[in-house]
py3Dmol code that shows the C-alpha trace and the ligand (Angstrom):
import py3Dmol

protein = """\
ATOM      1  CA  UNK A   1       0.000   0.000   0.000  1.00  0.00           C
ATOM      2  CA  UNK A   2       0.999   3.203  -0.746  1.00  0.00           C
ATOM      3  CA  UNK A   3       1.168   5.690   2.032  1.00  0.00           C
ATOM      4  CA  UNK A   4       2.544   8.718   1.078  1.00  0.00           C
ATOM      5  CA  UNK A   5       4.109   9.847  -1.635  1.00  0.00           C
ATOM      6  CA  UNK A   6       6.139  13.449  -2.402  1.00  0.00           C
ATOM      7  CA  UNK A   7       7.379  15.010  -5.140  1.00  0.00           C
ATOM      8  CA  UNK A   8      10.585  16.879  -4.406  1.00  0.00           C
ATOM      9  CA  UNK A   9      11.171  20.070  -6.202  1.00  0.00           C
ATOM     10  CA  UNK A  10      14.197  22.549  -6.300  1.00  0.00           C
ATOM     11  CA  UNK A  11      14.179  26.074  -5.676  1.00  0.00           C
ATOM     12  CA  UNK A  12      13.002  26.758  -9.314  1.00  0.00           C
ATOM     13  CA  UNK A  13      10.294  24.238  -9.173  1.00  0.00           C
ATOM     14  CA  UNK A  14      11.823  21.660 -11.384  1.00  0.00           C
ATOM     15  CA  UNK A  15      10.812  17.978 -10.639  1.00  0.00           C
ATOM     16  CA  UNK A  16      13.881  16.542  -8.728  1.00  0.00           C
ATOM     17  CA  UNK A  17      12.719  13.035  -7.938  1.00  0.00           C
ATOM     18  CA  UNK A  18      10.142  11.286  -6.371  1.00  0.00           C
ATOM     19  CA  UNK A  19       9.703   9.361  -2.842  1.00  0.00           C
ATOM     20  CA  UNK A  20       6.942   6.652  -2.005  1.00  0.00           C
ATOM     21  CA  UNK A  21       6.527   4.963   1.367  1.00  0.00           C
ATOM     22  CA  UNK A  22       4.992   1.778   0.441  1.00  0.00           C
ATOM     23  CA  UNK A  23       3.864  -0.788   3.876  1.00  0.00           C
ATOM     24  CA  UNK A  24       4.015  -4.208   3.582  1.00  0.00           C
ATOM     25  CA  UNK A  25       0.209  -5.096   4.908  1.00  0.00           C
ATOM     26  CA  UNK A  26      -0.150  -8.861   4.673  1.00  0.00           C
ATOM     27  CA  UNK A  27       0.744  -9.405   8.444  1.00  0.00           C
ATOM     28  CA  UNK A  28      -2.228  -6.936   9.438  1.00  0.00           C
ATOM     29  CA  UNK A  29      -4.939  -8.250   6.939  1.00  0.00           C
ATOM     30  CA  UNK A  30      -3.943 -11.846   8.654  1.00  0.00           C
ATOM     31  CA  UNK A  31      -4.375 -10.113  11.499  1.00  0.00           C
ATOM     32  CA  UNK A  32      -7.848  -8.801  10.367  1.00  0.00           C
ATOM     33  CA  UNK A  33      -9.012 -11.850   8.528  1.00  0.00           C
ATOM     34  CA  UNK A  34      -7.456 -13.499  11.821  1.00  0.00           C
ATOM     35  CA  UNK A  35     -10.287 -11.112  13.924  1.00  0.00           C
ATOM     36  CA  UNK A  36     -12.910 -11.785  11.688  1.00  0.00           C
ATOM     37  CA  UNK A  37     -12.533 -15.685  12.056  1.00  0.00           C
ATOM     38  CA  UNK A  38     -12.567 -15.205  15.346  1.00  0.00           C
ATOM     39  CA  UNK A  39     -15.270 -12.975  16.193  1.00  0.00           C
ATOM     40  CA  UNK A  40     -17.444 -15.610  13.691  1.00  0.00           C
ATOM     41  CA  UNK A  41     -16.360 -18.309  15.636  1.00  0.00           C
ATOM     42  CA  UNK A  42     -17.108 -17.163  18.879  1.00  0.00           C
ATOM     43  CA  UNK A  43     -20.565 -15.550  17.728  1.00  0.00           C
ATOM     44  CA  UNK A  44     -21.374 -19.243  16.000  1.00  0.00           C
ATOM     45  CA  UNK A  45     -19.653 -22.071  17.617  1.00  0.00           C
ATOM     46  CA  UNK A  46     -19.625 -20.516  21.383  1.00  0.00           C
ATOM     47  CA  UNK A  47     -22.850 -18.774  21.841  1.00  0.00           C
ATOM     48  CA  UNK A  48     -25.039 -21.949  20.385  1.00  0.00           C
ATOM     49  CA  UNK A  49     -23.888 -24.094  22.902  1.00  0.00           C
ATOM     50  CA  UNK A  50     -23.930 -21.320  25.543  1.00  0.00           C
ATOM     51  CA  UNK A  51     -27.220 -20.733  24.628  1.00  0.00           C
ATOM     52  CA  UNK A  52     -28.101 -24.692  25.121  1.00  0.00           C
ATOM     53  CA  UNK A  53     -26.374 -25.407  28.105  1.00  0.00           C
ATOM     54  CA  UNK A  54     -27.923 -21.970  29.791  1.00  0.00           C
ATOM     55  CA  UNK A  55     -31.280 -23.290  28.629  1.00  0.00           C
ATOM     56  CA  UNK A  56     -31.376 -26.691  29.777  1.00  0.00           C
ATOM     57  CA  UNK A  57     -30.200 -25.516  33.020  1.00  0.00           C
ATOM     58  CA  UNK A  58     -33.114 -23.297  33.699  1.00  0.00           C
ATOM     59  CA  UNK A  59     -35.211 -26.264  32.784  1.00  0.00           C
ATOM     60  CA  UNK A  60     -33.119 -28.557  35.304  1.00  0.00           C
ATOM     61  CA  UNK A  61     -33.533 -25.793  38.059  1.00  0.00           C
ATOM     62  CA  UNK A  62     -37.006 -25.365  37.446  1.00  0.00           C
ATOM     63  CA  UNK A  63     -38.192 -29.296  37.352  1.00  0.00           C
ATOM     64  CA  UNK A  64     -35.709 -29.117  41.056  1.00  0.00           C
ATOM     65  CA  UNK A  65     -37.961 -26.207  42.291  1.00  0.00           C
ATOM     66  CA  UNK A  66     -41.287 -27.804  41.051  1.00  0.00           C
ATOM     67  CA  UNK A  67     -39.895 -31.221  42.997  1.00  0.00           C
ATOM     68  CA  UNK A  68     -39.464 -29.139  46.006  1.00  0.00           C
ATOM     69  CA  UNK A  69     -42.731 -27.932  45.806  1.00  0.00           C
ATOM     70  CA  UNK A  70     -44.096 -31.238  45.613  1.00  0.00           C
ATOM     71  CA  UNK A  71     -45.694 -30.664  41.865  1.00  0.00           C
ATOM     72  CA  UNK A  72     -44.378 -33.293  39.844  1.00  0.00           C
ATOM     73  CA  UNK A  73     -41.161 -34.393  39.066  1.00  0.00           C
ATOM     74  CA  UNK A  74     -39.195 -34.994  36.129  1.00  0.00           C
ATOM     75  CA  UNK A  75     -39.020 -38.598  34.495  1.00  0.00           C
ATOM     76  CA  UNK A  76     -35.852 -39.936  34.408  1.00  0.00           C
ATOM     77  CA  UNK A  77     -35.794 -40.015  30.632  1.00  0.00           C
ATOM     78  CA  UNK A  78     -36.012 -36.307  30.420  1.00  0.00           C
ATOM     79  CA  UNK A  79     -33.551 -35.740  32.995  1.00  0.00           C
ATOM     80  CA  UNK A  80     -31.309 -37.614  31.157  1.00  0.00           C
ATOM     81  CA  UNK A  81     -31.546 -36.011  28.001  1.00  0.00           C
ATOM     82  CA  UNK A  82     -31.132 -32.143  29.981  1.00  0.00           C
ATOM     83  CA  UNK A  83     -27.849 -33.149  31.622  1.00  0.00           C
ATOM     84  CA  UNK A  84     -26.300 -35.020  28.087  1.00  0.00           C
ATOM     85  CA  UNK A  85     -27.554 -31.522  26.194  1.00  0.00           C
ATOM     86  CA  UNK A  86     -25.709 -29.789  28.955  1.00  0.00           C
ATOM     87  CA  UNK A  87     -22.833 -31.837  28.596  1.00  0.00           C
ATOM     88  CA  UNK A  88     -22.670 -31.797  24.684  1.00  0.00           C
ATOM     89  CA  UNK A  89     -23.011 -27.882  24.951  1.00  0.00           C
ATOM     90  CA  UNK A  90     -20.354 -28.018  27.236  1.00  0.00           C
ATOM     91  CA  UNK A  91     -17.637 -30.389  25.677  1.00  0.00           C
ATOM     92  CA  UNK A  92     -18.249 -28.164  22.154  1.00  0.00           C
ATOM     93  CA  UNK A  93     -17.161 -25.207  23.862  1.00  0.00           C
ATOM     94  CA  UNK A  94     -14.156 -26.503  25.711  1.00  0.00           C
ATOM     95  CA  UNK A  95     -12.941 -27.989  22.241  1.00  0.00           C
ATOM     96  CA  UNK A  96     -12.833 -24.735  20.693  1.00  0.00           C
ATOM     97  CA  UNK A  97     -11.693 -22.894  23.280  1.00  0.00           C
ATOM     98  CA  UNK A  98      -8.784 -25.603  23.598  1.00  0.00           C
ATOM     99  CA  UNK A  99      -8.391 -25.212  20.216  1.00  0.00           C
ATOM    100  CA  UNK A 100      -7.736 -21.512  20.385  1.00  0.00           C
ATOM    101  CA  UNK A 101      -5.332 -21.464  23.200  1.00  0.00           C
ATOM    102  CA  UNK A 102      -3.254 -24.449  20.795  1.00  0.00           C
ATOM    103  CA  UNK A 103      -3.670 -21.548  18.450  1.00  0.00           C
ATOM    104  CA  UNK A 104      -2.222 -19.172  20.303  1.00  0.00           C
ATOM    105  CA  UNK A 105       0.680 -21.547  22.105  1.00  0.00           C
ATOM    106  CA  UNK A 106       1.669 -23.254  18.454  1.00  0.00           C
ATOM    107  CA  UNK A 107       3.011 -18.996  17.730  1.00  0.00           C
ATOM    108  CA  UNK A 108       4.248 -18.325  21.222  1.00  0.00           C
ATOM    109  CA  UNK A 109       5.313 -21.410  23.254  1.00  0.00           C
ATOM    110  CA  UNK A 110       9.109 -21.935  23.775  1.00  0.00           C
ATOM    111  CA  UNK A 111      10.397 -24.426  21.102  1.00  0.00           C
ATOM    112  CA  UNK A 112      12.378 -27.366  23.092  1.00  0.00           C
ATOM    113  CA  UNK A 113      13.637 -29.251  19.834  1.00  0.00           C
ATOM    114  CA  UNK A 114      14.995 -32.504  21.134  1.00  0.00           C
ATOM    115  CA  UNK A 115      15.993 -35.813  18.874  1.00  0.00           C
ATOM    116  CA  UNK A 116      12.689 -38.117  19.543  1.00  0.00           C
ATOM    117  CA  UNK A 117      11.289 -41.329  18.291  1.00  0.00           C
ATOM    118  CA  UNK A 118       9.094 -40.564  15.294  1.00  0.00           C
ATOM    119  CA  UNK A 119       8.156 -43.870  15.253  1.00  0.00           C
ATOM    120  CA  UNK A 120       7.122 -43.937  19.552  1.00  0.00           C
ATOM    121  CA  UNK A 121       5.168 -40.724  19.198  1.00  0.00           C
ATOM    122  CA  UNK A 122       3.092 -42.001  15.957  1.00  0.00           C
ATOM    123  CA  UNK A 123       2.389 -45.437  17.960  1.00  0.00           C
ATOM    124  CA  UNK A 124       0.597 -43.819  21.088  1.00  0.00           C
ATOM    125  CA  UNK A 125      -1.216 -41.431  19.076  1.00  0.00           C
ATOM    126  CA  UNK A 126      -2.621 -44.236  17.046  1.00  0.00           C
ATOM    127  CA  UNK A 127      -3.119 -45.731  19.760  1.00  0.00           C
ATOM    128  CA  UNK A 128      -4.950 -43.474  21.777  1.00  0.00           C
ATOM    129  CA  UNK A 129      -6.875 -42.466  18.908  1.00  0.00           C
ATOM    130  CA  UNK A 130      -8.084 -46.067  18.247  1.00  0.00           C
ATOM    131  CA  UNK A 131      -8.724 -47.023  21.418  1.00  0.00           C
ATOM    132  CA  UNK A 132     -11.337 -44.162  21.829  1.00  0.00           C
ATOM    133  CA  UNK A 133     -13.817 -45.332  19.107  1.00  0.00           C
ATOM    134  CA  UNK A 134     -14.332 -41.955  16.950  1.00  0.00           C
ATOM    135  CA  UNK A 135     -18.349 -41.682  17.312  1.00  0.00           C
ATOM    136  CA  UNK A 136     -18.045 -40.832  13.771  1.00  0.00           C
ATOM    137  CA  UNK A 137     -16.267 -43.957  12.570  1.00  0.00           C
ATOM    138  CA  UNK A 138     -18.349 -47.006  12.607  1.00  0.00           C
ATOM    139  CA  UNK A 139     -15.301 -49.332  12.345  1.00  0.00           C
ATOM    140  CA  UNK A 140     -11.784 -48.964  14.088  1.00  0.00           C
ATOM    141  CA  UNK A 141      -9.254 -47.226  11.773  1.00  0.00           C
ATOM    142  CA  UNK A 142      -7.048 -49.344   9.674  1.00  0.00           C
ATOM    143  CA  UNK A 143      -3.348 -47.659  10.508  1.00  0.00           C
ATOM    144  CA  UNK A 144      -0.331 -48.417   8.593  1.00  0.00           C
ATOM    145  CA  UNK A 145       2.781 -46.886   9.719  1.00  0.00           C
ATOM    146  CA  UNK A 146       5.819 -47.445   7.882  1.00  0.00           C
ATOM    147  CA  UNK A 147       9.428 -47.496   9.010  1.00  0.00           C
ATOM    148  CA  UNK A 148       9.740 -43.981  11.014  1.00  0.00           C
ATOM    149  CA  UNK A 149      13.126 -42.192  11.471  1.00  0.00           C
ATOM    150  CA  UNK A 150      14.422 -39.864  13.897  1.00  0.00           C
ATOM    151  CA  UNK A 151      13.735 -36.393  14.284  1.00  0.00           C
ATOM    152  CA  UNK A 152      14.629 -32.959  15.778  1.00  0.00           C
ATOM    153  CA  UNK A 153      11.360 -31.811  17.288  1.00  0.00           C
ATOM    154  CA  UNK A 154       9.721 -30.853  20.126  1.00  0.00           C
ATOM    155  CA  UNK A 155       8.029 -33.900  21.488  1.00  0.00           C
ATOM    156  CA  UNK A 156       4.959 -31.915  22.571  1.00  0.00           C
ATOM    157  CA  UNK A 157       4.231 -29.633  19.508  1.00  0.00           C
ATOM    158  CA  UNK A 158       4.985 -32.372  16.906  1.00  0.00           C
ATOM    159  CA  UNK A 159       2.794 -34.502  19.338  1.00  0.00           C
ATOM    160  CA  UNK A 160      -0.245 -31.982  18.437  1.00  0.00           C
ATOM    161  CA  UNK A 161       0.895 -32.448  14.710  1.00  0.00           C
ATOM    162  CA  UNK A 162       0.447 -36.121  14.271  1.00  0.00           C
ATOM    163  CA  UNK A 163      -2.832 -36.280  16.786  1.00  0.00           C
ATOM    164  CA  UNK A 164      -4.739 -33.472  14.494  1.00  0.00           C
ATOM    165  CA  UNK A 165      -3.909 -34.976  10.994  1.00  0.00           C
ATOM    166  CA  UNK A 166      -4.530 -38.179  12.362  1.00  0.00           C
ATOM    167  CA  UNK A 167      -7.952 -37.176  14.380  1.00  0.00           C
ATOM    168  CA  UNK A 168      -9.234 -35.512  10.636  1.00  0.00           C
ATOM    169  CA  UNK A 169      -8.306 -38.714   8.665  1.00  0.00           C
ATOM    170  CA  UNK A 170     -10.962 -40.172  10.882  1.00  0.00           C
ATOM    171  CA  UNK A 171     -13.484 -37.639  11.280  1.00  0.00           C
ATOM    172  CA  UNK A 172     -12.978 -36.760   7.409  1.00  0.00           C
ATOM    173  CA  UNK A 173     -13.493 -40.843   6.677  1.00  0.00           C
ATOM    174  CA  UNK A 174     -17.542 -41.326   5.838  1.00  0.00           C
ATOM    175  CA  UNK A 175     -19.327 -43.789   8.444  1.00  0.00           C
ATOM    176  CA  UNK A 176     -19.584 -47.216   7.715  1.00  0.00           C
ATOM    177  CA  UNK A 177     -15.987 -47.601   5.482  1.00  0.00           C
ATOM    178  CA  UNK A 178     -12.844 -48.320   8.123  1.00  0.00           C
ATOM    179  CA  UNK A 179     -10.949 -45.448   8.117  1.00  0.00           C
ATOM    180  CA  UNK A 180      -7.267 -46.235   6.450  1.00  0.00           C
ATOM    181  CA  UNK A 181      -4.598 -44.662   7.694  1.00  0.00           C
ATOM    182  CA  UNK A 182      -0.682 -44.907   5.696  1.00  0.00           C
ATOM    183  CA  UNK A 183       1.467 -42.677   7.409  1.00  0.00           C
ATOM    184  CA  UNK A 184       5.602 -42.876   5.632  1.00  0.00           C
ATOM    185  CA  UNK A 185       7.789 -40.624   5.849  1.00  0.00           C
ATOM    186  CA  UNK A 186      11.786 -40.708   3.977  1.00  0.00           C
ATOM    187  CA  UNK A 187      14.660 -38.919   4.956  1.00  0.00           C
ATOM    188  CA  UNK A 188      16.604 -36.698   2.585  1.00  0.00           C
ATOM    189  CA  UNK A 189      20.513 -35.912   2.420  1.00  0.00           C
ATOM    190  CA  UNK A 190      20.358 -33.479   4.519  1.00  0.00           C
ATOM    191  CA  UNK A 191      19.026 -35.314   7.025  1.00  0.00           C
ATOM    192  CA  UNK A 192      15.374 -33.831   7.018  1.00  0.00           C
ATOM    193  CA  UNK A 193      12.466 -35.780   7.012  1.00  0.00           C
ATOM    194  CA  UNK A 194       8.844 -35.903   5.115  1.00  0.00           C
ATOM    195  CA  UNK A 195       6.199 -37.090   6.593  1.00  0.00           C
ATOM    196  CA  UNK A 196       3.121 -38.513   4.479  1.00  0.00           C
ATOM    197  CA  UNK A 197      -0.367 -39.461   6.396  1.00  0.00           C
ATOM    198  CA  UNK A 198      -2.683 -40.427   3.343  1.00  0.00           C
ATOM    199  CA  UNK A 199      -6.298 -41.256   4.051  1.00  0.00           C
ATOM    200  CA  UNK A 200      -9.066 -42.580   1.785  1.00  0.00           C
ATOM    201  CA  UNK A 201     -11.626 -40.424   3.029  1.00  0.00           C
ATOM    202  CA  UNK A 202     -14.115 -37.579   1.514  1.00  0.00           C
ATOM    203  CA  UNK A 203     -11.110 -35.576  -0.036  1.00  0.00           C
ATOM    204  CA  UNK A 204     -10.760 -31.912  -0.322  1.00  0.00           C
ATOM    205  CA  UNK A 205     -12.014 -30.590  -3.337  1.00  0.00           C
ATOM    206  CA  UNK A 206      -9.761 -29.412  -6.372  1.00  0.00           C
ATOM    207  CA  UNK A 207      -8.613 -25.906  -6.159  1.00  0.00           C
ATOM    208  CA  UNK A 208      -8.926 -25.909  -2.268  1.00  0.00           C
ATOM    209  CA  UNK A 209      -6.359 -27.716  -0.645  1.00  0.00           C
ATOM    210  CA  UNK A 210      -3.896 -24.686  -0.099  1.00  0.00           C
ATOM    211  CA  UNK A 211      -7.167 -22.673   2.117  1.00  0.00           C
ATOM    212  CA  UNK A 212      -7.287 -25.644   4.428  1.00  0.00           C
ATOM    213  CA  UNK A 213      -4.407 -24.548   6.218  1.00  0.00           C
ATOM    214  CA  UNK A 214      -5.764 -20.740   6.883  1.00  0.00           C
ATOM    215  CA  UNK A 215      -6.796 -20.030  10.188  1.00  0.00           C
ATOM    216  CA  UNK A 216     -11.000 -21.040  10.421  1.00  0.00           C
ATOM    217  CA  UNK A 217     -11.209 -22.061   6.746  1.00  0.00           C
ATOM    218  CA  UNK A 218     -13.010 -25.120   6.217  1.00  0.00           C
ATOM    219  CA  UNK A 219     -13.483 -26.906   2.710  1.00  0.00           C
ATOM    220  CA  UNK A 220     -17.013 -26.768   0.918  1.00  0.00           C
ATOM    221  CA  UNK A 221     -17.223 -30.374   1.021  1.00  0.00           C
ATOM    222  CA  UNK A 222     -16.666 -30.410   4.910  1.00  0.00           C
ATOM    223  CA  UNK A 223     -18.957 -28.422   7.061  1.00  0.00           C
ATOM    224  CA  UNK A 224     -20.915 -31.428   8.267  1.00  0.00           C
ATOM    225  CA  UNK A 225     -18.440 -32.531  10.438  1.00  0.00           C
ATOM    226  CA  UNK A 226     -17.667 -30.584  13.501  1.00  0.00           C
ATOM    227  CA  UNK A 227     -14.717 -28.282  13.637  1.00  0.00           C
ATOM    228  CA  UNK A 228     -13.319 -25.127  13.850  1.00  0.00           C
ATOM    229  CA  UNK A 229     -10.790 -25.027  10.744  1.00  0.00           C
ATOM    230  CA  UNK A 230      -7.831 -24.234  13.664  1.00  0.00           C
ATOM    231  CA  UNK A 231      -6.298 -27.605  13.658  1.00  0.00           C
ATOM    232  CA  UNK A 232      -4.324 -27.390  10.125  1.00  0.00           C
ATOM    233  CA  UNK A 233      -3.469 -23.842  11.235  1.00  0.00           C
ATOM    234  CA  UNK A 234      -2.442 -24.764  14.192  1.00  0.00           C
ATOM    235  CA  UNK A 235      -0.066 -27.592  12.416  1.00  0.00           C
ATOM    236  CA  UNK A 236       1.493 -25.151  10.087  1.00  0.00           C
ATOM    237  CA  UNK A 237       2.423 -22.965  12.503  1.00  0.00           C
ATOM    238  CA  UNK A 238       4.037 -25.421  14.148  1.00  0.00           C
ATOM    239  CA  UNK A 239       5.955 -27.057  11.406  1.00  0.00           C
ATOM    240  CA  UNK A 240       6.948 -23.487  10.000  1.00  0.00           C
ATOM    241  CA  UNK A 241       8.601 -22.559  13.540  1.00  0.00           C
ATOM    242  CA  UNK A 242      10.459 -26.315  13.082  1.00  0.00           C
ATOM    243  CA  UNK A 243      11.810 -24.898   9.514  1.00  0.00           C
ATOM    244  CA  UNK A 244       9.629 -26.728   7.816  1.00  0.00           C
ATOM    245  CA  UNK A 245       6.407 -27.135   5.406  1.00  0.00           C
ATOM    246  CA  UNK A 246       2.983 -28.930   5.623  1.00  0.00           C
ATOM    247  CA  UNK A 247       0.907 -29.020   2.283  1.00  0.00           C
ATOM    248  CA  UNK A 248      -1.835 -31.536   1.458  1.00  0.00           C
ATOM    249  CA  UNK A 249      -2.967 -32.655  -2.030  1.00  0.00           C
ATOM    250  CA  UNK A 250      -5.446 -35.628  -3.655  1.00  0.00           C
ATOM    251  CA  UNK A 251      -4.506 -39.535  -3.070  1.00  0.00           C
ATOM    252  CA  UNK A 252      -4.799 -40.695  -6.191  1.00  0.00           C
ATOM    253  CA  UNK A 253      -6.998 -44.147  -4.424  1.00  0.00           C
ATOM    254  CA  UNK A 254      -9.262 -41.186  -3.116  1.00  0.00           C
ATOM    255  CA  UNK A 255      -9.223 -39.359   0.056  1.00  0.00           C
ATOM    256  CA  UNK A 256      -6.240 -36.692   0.751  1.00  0.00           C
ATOM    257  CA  UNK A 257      -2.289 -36.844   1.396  1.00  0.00           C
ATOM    258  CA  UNK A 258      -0.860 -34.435   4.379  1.00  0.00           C
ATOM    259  CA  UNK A 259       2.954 -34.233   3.981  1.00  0.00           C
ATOM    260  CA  UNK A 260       4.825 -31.742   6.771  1.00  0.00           C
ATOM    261  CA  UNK A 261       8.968 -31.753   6.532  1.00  0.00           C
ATOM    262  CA  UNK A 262      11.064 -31.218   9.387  1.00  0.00           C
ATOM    263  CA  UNK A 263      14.924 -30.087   9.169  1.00  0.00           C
ATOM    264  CA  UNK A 264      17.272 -32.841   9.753  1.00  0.00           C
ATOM    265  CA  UNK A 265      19.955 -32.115  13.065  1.00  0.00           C
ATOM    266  CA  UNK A 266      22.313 -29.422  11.009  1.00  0.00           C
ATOM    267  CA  UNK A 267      19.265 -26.900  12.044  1.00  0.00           C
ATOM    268  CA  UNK A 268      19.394 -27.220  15.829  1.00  0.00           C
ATOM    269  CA  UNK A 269      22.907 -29.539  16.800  1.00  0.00           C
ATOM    270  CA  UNK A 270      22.430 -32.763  18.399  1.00  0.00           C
ATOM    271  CA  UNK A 271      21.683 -31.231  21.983  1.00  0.00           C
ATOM    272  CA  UNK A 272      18.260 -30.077  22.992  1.00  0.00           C
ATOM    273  CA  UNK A 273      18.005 -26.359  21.984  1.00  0.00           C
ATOM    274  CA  UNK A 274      15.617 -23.252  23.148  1.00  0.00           C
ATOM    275  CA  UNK A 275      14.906 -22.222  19.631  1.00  0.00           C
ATOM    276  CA  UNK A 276      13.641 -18.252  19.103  1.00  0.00           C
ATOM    277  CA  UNK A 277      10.136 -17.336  19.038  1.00  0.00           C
ATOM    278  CA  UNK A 278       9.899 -16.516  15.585  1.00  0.00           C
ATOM    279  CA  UNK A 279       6.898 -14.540  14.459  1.00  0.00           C
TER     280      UNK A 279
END
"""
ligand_1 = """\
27
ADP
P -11.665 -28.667 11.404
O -11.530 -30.133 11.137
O -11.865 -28.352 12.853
O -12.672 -27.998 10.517
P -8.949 -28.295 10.356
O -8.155 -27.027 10.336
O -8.353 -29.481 11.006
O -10.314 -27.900 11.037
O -9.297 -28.647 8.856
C -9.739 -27.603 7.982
C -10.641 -28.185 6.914
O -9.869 -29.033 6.049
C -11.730 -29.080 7.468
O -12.867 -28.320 7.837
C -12.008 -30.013 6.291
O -12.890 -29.371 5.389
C -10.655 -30.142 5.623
N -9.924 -31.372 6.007
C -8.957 -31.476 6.955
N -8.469 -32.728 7.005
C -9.129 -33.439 6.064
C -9.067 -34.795 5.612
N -8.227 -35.672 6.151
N -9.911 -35.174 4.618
C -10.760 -34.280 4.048
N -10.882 -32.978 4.423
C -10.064 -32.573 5.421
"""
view = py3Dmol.view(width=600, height=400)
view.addModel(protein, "pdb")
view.setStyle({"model": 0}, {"cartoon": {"style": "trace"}})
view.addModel(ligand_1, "xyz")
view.setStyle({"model": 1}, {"stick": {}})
view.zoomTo()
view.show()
């Protein structure tokens, strides 16, 4: 954008130059678009359930008061289905606001890069993931992990990584078809490493697999699955403060292909490093 912009003249008047201030604004229309997505989030996805969870708790108070007052008392059944609308309304909000403190913590938290088992931290995510049955998937998730090397990481961000592509090649895998899971990954000469996780699931539709990664974007084909659009944001932010990249593109069987890259040990030395916030 151009700001200002002068045109210096000498005593006689003659043109002598010209000067423009331009300002890089990307950063602040992130920043904006950033605000928007917020404000939309919180007006949608935390005021619904706010809204349900203050409701059926004026219903449970006032079926407690008529029970004091001797006039009736709720059936069980109905009981029942206040406190597990309460509870719904309740676990929706403290995803997303989860979610945005990830957000927040993927940008700011102290990087600890350490060299970890690639192969131990994809095994008890799979693990915890399939031993919580998604209520989404109808069958447990077919997981293929190939040979895993070493990396330079921090064990707790790359953690959050793995656990959110992982979590959306379930949740983005239609009901009744077990979810399949390949996750690779190959080291280069350098000593990086690519990681793929390819599912077989809905796909993201041509054109829109670069968006995914924007904070609150969600793909057309998408929206009937719960989320926020954070959790690829969140996963680019923290592979980008590793030195690396995360893109996504089609499987050619169907479903989608995540691939993130992480520096091999030249970036951060062998010992476990502080790196710099970097913005
Ligand atoms: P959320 O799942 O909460 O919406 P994400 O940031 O994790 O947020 O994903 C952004 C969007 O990318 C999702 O809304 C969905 O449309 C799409 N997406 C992510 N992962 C997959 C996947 N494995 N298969 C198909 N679509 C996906």
């Amino acid at each position: 954008v151009l700001s200002v912009s002068a045109r210096p003249v000498d005593t006689s008047g003659g043109l002598r130059g010209a000067v423009a201030v331009f300002h890089d604004i990307t950063d602040r229309k992130r920043v904006e678009t950033e605000l928007r997505g917020f404000a939309g989030v919180v007006a949608h996805d935390l005021k619904a359930p706010l809204t349900l969870v203050s409701a059926y708790g004026e219903l449970v108070t006032e079926a407690l008061d008529d029970l004091a007052a001797g006039a009736g008392a709720p059936t069980l059944e109905q009981a029942r289905k206040g406190t597990a609308k309460v509870l719904h309304g309740a676990a929706r909000m403290q995803r997303l606001i989860t979610e945005l403190l990830d957000y927040t913590a993927a940008r700011d938290a102290t990087l600890r890069v350490e060299r970890l088992s690639m192969r131990a931290l994809v095994d008890d995510v799979v693990v915890t993931r399939t031993d919580a049955p998604d209520h989404q998937a109808v069958s447990r998730p077919d997981v293929f992990v190939g040979p895993l090397p070493d990396v330079y990481a921090d064990p707790v961000l790359l953690r959050q990584v793995i656990d959110n592509l992982v979590g959306n090649a379930i949740k983005y895998t239609p009901p009744g078809q077990p979810p399949r899971i390949d996750i690779t990954a190959r080291t280069d000469e350098d000593g990086g490493v690519r990681v793929r996780i390819a599912d077989r699931g809905i796909g993201i539709p041509d054109g829109e697999h670069a968006a995914v990664f924007d904070s609150f974007h969600r793909a057309s084909n998408g929206t009937a699955h719960p989320g926020t659009g954070l959790g690829l944001a969140i996963c680019r932010r923290i592979v980008e403060r590793h030195g690396g990249h995360i893109d996504a593109g089609p499987n050619p069987g169907g479903g989608t292909i995540f691939a993130f890259t992480l520096p091999g040990s030249v970036a951060y030395g062998p010992e476990p490093v502080e790196a710099p916030v970097l913005d």
